[in-house]
N, C-alpha and C positions, 0 to 999 in steps of 0.2 A: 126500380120496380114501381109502377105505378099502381099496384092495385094487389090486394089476398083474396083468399076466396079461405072461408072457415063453414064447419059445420055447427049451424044453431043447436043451440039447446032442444029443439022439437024434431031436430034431426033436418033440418033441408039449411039449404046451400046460404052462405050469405057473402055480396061483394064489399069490399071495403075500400074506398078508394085514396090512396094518401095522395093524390093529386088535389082533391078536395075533402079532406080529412073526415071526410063522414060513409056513411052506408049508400051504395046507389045502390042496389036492387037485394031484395031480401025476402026470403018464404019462397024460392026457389026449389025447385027439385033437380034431382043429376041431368035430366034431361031436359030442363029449363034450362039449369047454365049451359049444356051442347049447345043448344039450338042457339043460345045468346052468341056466342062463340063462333059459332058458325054463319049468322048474320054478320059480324064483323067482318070475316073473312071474307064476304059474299063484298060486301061493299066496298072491302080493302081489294078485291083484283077487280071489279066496276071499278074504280076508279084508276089501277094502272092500266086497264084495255082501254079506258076513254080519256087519259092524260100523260101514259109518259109510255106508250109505244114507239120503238124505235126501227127502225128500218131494215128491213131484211138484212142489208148486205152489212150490220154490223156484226149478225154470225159469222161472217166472213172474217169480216175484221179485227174480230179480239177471239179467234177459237189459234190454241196455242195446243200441240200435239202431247201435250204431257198424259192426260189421260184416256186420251183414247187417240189409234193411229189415223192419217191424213187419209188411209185409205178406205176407214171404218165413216170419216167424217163424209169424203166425197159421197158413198154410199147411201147415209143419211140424206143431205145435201139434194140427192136426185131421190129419194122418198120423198121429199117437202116441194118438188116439182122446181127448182131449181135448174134454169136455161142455162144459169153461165157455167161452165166448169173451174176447177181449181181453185185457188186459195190467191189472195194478195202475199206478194211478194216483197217483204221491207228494202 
């Protein structure tokens, strides 16, 4: 765990961070920490849409029929405008 979140004694939010054993952000309200929270997020898929997008056809390549059927996937497959048909073949 890298980090708690406690309720100050004034009542608002406080971060504590045991990655660097002190307080990084403090006199928070519930809707400070969201939005904090949600910044990270925002940044955390910015950077998997601009660094580690993989290429279509590895839906292809690692979709294994356990949870849902080949014929549910094809379906999907030509919703996302998918030209080629079928699945790879091991």
């Amino acid at each position: 765990m890298g980090a708690f979140v406690v309720r100050q004694p004034n009542g608002l939010l406080c971060r504590f961070s045991t990655v660097v054993d002190t307080v990084t952000h403090y006199n928070m309200t519930e809707e400070d920490y969201i939005e904090m929270c949600a910044e990270k997020a925002r940044e955390e898929a910015r950077d998997v849409i601009n660094n580690y997008l993989k290429p279509f056809e590895s839906v292809k390549d690692y979709f294994v029929p356990t949870n849902m059927t080949e014929q549910k996937f094809e379906e999907i497959l030509n919703e996302m405008g998918s030209k080629s048909k079928g699945m790879k073949t091991p």
